[in-house]
C-alpha positions as CSV (number, residue, x, y, z in Angstrom):
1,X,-26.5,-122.9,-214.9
2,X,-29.7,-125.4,-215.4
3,X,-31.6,-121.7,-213.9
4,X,-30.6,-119.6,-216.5
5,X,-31.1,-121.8,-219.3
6,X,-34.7,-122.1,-218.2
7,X,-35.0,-118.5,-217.2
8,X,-34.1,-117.9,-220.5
9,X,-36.2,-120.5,-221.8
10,X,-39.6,-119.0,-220.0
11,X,-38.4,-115.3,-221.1
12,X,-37.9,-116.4,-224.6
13,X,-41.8,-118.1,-224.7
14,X,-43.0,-115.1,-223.3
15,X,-41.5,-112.6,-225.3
16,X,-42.6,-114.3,-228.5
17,X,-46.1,-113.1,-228.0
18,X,-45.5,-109.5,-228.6
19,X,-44.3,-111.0,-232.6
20,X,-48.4,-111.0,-232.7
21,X,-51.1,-108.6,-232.7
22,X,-51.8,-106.4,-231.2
23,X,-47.5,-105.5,-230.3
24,X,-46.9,-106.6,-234.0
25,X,-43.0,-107.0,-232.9
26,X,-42.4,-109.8,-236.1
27,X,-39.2,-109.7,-236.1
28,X,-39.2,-111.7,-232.5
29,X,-40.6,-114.4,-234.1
30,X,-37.2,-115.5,-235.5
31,X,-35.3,-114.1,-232.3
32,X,-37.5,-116.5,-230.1
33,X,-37.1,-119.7,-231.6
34,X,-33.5,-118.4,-232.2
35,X,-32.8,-118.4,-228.2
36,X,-34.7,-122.0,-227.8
37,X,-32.8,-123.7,-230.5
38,X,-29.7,-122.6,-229.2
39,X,-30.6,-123.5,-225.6
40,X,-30.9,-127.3,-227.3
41,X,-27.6,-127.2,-229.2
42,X,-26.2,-126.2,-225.3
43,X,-28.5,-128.6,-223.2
44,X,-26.6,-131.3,-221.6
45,X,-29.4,-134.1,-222.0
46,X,-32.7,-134.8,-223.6
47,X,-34.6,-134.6,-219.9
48,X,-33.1,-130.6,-219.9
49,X,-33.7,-130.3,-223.2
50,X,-37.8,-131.0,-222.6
51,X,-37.9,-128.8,-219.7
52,X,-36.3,-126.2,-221.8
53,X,-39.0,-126.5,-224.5
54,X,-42.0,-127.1,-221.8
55,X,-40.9,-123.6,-220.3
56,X,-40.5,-121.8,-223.6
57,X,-44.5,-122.8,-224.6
58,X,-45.5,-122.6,-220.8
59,X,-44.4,-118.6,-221.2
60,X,-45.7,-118.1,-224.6
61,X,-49.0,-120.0,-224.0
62,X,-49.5,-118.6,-220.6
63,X,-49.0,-114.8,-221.8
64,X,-50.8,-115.1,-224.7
65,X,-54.1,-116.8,-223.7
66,X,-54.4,-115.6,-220.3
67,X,-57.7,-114.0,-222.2
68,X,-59.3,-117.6,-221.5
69,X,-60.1,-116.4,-217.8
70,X,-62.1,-113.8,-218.5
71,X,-63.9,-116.4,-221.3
72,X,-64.7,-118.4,-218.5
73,X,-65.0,-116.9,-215.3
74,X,-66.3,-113.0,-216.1
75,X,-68.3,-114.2,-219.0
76,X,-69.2,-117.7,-218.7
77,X,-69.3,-117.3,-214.7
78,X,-67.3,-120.3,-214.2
79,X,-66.0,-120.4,-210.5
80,X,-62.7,-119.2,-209.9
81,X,-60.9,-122.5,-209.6
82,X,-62.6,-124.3,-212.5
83,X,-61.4,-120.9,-214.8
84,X,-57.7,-121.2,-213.5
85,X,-57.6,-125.3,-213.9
86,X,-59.2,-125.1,-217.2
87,X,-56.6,-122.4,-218.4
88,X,-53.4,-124.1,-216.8
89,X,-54.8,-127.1,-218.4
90,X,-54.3,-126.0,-222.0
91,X,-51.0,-124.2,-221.4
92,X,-50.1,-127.4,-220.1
93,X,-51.1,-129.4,-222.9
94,X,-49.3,-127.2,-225.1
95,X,-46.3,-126.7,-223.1
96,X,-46.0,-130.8,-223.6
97,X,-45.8,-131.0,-227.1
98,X,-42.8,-128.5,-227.1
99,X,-41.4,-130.3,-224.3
100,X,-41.4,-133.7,-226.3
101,X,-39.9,-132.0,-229.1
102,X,-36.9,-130.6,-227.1
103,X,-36.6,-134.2,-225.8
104,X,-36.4,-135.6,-229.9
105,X,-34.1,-132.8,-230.8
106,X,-31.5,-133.3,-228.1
107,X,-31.9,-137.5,-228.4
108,X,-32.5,-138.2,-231.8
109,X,-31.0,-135.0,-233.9
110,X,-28.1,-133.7,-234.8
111,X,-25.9,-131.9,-232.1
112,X,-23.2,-129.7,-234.1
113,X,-24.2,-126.4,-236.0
114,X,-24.1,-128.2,-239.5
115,X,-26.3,-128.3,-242.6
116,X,-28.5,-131.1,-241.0
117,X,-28.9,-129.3,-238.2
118,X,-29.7,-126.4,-239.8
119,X,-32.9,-128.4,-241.6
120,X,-33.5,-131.2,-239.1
121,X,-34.8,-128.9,-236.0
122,X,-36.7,-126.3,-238.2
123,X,-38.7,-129.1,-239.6
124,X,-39.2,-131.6,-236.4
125,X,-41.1,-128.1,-234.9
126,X,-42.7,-126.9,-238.2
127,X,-44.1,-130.5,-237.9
128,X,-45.3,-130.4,-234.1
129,X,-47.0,-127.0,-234.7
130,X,-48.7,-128.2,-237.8
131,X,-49.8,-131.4,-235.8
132,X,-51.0,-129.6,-232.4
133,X,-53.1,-127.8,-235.1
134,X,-55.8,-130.3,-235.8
135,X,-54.8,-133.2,-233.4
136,X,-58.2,-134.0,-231.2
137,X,-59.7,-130.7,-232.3
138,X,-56.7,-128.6,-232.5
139,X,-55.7,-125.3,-231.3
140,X,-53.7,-123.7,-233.8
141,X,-53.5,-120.2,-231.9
142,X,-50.3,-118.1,-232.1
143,X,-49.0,-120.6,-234.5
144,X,-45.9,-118.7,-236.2
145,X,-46.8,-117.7,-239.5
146,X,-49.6,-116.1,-238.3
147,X,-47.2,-113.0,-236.8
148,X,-46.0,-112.1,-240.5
149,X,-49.5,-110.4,-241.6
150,X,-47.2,-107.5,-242.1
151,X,-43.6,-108.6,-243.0
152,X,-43.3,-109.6,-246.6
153,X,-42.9,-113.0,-245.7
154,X,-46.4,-113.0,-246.0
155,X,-45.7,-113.5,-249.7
156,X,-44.9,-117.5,-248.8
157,X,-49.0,-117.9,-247.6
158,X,-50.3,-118.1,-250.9
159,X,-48.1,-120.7,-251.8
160,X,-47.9,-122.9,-248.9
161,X,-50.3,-121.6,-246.5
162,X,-49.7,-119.8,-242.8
163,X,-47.0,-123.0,-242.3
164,X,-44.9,-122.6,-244.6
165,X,-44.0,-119.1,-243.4
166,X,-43.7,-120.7,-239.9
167,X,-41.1,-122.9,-241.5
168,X,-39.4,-119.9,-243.0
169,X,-39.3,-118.3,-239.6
170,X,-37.9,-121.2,-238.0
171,X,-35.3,-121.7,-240.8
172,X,-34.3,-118.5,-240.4
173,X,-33.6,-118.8,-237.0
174,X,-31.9,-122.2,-237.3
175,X,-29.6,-120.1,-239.7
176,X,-29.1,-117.4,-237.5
177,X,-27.6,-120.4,-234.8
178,X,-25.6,-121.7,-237.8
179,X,-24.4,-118.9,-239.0
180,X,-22.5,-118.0,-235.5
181,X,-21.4,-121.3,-234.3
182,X,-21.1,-123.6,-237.7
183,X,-18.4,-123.9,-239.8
184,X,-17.2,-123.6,-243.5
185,X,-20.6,-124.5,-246.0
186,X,-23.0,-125.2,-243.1
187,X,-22.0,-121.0,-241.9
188,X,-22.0,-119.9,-245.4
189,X,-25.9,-122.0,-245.7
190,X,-26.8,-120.3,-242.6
191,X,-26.6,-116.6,-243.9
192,X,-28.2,-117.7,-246.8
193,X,-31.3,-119.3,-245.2
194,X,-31.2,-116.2,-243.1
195,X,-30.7,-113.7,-246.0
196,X,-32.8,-114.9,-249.2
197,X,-36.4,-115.9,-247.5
198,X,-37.3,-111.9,-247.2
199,X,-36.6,-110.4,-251.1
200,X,-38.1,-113.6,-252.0
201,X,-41.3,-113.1,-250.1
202,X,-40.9,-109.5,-251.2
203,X,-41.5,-111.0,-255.0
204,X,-43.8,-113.8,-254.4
205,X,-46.7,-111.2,-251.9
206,X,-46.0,-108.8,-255.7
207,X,-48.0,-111.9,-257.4
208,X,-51.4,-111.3,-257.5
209,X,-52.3,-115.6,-257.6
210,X,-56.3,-114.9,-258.5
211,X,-58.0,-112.3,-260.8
212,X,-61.0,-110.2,-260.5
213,X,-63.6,-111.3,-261.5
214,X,-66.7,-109.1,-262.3
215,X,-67.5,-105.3,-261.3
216,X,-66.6,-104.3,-257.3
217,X,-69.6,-104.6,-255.1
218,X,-70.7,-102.0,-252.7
219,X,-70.9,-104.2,-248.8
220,X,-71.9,-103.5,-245.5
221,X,-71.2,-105.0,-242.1
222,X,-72.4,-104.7,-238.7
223,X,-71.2,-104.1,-235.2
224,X,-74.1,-104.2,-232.7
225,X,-70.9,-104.0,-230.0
226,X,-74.0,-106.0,-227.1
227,X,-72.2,-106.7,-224.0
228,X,-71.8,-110.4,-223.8
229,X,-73.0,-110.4,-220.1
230,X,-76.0,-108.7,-221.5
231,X,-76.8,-110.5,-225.2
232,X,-78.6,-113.3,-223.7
233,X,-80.9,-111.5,-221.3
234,X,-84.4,-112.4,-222.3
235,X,-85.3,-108.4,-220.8
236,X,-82.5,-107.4,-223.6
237,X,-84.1,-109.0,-226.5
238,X,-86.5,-106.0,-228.0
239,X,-83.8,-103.7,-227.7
240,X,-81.3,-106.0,-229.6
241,X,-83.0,-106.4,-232.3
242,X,-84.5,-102.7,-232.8
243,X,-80.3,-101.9,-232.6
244,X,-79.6,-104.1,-235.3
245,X,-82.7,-103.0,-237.4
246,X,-81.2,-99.2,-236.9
247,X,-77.7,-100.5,-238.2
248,X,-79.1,-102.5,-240.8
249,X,-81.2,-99.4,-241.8
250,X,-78.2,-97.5,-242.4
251,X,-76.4,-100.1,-244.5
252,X,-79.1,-100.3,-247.2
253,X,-78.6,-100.2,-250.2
254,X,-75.2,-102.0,-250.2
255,X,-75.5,-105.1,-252.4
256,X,-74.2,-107.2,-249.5
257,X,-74.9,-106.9,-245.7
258,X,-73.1,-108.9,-243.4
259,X,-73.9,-109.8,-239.6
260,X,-72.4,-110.9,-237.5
261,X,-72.6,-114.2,-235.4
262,X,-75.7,-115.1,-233.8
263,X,-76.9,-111.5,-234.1
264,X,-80.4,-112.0,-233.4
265,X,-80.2,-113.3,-229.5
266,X,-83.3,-116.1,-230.0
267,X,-83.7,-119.0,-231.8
268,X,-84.0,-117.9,-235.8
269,X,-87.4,-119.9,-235.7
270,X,-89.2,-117.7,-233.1
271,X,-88.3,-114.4,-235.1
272,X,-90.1,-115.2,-238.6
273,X,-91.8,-112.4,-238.8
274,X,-88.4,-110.3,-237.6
275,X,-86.6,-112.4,-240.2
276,X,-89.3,-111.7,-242.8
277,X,-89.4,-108.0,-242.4
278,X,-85.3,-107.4,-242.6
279,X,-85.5,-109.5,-245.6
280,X,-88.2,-107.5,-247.7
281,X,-86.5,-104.3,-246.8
282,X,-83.6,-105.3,-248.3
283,X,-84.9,-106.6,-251.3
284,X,-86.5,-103.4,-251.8
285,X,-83.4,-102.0,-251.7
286,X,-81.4,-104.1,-253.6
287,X,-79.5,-105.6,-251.3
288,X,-78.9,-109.7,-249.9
289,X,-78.3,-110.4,-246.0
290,X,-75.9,-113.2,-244.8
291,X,-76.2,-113.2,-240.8
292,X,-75.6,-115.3,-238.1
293,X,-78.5,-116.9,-236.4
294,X,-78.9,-119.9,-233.7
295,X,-81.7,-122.2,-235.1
296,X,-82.8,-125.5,-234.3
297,X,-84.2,-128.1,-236.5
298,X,-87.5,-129.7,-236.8
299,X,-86.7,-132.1,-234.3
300,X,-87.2,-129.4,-232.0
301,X,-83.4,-130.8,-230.3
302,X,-80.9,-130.6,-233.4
303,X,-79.4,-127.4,-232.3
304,X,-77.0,-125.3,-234.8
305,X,-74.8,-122.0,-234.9
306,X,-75.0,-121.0,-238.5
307,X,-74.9,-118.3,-241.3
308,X,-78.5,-117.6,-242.9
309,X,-78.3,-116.1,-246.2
310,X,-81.4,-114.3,-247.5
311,X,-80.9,-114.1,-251.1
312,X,-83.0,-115.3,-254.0
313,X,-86.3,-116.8,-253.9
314,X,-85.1,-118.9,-251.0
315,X,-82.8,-118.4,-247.4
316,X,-79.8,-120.9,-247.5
317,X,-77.6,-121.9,-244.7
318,X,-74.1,-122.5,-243.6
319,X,-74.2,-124.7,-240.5
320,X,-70.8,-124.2,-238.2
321,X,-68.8,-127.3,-238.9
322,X,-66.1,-127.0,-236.4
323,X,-67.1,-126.5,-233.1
324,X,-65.4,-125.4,-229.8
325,X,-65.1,-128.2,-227.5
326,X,-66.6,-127.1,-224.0
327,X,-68.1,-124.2,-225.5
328,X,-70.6,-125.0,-228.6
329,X,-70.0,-129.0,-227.6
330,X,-69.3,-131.0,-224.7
331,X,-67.2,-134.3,-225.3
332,X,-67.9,-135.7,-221.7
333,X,-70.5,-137.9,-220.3
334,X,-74.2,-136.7,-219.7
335,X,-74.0,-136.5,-215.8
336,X,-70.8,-134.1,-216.3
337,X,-72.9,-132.1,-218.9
338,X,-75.7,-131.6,-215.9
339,X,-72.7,-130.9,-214.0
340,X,-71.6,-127.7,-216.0
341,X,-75.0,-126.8,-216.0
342,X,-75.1,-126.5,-212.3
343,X,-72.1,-124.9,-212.2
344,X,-73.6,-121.8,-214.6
345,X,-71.7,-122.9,-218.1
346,X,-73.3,-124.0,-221.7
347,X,-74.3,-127.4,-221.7
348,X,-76.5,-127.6,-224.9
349,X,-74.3,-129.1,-227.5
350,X,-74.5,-128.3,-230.8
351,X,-74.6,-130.2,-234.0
352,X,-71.8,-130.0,-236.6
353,X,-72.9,-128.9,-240.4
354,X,-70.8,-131.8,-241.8
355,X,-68.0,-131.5,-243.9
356,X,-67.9,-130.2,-248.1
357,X,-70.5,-127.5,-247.3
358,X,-71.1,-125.2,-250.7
359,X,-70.5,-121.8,-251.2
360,X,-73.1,-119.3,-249.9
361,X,-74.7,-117.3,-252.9
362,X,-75.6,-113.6,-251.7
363,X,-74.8,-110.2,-253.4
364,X,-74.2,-111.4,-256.8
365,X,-71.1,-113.6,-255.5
366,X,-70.3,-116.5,-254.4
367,X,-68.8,-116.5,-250.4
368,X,-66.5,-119.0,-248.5
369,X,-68.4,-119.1,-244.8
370,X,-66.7,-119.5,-241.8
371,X,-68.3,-118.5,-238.3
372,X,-65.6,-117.3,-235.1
373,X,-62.9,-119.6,-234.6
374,X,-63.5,-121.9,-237.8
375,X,-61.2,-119.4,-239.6
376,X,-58.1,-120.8,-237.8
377,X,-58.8,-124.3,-239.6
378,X,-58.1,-123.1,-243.5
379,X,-58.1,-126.5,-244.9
380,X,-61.8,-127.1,-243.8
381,X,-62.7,-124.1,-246.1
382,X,-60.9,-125.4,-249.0
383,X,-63.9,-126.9,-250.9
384,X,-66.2,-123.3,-250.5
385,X,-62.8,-121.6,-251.3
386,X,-62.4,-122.9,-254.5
387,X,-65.7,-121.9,-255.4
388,X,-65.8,-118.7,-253.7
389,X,-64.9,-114.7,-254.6
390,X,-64.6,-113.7,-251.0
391,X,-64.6,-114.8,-247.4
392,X,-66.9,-113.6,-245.3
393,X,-66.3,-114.5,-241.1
394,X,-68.8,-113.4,-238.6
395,X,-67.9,-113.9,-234.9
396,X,-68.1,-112.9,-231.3
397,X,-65.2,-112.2,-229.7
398,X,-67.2,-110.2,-226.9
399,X,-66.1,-113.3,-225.0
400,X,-62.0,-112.2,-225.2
401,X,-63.2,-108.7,-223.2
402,X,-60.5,-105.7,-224.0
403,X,-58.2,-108.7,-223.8
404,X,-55.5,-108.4,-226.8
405,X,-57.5,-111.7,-228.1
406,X,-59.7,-110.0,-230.4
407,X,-56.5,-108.5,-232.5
408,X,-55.3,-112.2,-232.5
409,X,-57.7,-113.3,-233.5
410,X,-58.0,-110.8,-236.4
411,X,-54.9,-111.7,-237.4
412,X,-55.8,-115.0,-238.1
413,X,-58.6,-113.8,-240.3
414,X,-56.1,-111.8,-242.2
415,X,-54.1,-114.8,-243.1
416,X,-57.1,-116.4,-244.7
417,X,-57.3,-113.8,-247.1
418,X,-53.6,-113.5,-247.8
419,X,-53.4,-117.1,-248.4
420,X,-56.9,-117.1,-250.9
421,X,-55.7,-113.8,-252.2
422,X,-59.8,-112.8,-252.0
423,X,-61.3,-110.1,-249.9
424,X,-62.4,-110.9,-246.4
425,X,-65.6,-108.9,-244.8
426,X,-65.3,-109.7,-241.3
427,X,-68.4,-109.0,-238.5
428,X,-68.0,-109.1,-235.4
429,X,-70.5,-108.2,-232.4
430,X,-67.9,-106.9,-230.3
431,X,-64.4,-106.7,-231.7
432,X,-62.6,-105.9,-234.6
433,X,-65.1,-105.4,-237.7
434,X,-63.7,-104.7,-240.8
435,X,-63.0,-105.1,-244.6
436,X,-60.0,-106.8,-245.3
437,X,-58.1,-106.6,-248.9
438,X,-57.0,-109.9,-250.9
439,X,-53.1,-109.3,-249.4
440,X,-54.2,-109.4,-246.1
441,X,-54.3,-105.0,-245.4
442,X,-57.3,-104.2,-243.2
443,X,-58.2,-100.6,-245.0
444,X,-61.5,-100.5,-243.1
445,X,-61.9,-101.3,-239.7
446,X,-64.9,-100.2,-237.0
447,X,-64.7,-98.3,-233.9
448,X,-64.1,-100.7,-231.0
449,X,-66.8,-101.5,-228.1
450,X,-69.5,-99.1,-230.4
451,X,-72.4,-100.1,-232.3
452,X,-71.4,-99.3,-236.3
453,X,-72.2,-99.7,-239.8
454,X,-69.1,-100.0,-241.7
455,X,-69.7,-99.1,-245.8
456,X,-66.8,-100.1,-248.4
457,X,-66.4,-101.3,-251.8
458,X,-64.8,-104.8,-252.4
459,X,-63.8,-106.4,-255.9
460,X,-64.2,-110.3,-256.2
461,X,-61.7,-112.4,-257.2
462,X,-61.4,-116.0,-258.7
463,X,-58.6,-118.5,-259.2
464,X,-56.7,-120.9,-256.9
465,X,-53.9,-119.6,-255.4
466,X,-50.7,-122.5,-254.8
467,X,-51.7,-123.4,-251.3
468,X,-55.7,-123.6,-252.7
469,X,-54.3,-126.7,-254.7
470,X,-52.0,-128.4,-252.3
471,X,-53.2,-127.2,-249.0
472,X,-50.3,-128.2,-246.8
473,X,-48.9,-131.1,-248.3
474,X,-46.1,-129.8,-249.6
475,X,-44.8,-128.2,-246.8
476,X,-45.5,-131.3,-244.3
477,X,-44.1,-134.0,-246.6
478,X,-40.6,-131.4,-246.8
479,X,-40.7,-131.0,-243.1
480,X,-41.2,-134.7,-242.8
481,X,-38.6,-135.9,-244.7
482,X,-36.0,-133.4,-244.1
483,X,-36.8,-134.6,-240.1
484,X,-36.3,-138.0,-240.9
485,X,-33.0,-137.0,-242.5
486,X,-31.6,-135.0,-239.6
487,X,-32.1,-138.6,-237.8
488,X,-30.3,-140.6,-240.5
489,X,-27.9,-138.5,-240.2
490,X,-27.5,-138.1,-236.8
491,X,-27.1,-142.0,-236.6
492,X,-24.8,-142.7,-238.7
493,X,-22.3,-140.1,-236.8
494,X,-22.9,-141.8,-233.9
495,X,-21.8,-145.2,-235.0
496,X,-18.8,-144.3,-236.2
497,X,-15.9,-145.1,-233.7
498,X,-13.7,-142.2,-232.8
499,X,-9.9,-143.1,-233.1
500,X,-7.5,-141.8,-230.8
């Protein structure tokens, strides 16, 4: 029997991946859960019980970021073995965190199908996830919420942010468990937790949150779609930047241009005159450049990834706060750092921007930054939100390959700009490009693996939307308590004595 249940278990992780892009399947994000939390409320002990949840992440972990070989053996020419360690490695790490919360559901939770089951479970996971999220670094990937971009559930992001619709999901599919094996109030709560979260977030994703503010703005972003294999190549260089000159020729006249990260493949200080030239072009035309460049600083060894905006009488920068460990940094001793020289990866570190950054002023507006992977941290944007009337992300995700990577991560960019309500341009060297509306609908994306200039019209918004003003408070002091609850009450049942 212990088979089956983590058969099940594994099947049940795996299959949660197609609830994301690019399968979109979002209703299996409640069915998912649903099979895992009633694998607990069957598991004979807490040691089961973390197995159980170990497989489930194991299979949604392992399917879902497989795209992390092809990171770092086709692209970063890591050896085989190092690519497969490195990748088990992760899935392992977060394979343990659902593992220890199987072990606290079965040994520390209620047992039965009732009403603090129905809360407690919901919120000890809400709570892992949420945790995972930003604990040493974080990696919030396939986190939940981020599978309703095109449910109406999506209404609950600008209230409470991409975890509070995690929590709705999970709620629902504690309900869906209640509803079949509770009894009396707790069955008739079940159906009700199941039923009343989607014409709700039909109602609430109907609010608009912010307002426009100002006339629409003509923008531009570009795709130069280089190889990743290929962007570094000093023999490349000339013909990079003529590309982007071509696509940045075709986008004048826009009163915003966006490219994307590190567009320019050399240090922003050896291409001043490069830099100069794009810069009184545009003015010429009316238009203001943010880009993404690689610069160092006078120090000549104070490295940073960060957005350049050309825009007034003076360039400004946003300097890439949150970096990739093992990619843009490397937490590990010097001699290791010589190590993964040797062995063909990126050893340079770089240096983080520092928290609180400002808004970037270009095109008349003010823009909330973020550069690749920084979008999956929302709260660090929070102080250039609040000042901001769009998002603009520029990335690279030539590094996921044709892997389905590039539409997760997408995705995640989408819930920045459902949960700002603002308009998100998004440029990307190789992946999904696009113009992004303020409730998270792509209506203008570019041509994969081509070079492109992608035109569109965008109208900024202000205001702070619920979740702008909390963050994730709210939703982490309800999980919290309602946990802490489902233990209380879970106690107290325990130390009364049966009579027979």
């Amino acid at each position: 029997m212990s088979r089956v249940r983590r058969a099940a278990s594994l099947a049940a992780g795996m299959a949660l991946v197609s609830a994301f892009a690019p399968a979109g399947l979002w209703p299996i994000a409640v069915l998912s859960p649903l099979v895992l939390i009633t694998l607990w409320h069957d598991a004979p002990s807490p040691r089961e019980a973390a197995i159980l949840g170990f497989l489930f992440s194991a299979g949604t972990y392992g399917a879902g970021t497989w795209w992390l070989y092809n990171s770092l053996h086709v692209i970063g020419q890591a050896p085989v073995w190092l690519s497969i360690l490195l990748m088990l490695l992760l899935v392992a790490i977060m394979a343990a965190w659902q593992g220890l919360l199987g072990f606290v559901v079965v040994r520390w939770l209620p047992r039965d199908a009732g009403l603090a089951n129905l809360v407690a479970v919901p919120s000890a996971w809400l709570l892992v996830e949420w945790f995972r999220g930003w604990f040493l670094s974080g990696f919030p990937w396939l986190s939940l919420g981020y599978s309703q971009t095109e449910s109406v559930l999506r209404g609950f992001a600008p209230v409470g942010g991409v975890y509070l619709v995690s929590f709705v999901l999970l709620l629902g599919a504690a309900g869906l468990v209640t509803a079949v094996l509770g009894r009396g109030r707790a069955r008739i709560a079940g159906l009700l937790v199941c039923v009343l979260p989607w014409p709700l977030g039909a109602l609430l994703d109907r609010v608009d949150w912010t307002r426009p503010v100002g006339a629409p703005i003509e923008v531009a972003v570009l795709q130069g779609a280089v190889p990743q294999d290929e962007k570094w190549l000093s023999s490349n260089l000339d013909g990079t930047l003529a590309l982007y000159r071509r696509l940045h020729a075709a986008a004048l006249g826009a009163r915003l241009i966006v490219w994307p990260e590190s567009a320019p493949p050399d240090l922003a200080n050896n291409l001043p005159r490069y830099l100069a030239s794009i810069w009184s072009e545009s003015r010429a035309r009316g238009s203001d450049v943010v880009m993404g460049v690689v610069r160092v600083d006078a120090d000549g060894e104070t490295y940073f990834n960060s957005m350049l905006a050309l825009s007034g009488d003076e360039p400004s920068f946003y300097d890439k706060n949150h970096l990739v460990p093992f990619g843009e940094y490397f937490p590990v001793p010097r001699f290791v750092r010589q190590w993964l020289r040797l062995m063909s990866l990126p050893y340079s570190d770089f240096t983080r921007g520092g928290d609180g950054q400002p808004a970037l002023s270009a095109g008349g507006v003010k823009i909330a930054p973020s550069i690749c992977y920084e979008d999956a941290y929302p709260t660090e944007q929070l102080p250039a939100l609040a000042q901001s009337n769009l998002l603009v992300n520029v990335t690279n995700d030539a590094w996921f390959g044709h892997s389905g990577a590039r539409y997760q991560h997408f995705q995640i960019a989408r819930m920045r700009a459902i949960e700002s309500r603002r308009p998100l341009l998004r440029a990307a060297n190789d992946g999904l490009s696009g113009l992004v509306g303020p409730r998270g609908r792509a209506y203008a994306v570019a041509p994969e693996f081509e070079p492109a200039t992608l035109r569109g019209i965008v109208q900024p918004r202000a205001g702070n939307t619920p979740w702008m003003l909390w963050a994730n408070v709210p939703v982490v002091v309800l999980a919290a308590s309602l946990a802490v609850l489902g233990v209380f009450v879970a106690r107290r049942r325990r130390a009364v004595p049966v009579i027979t």
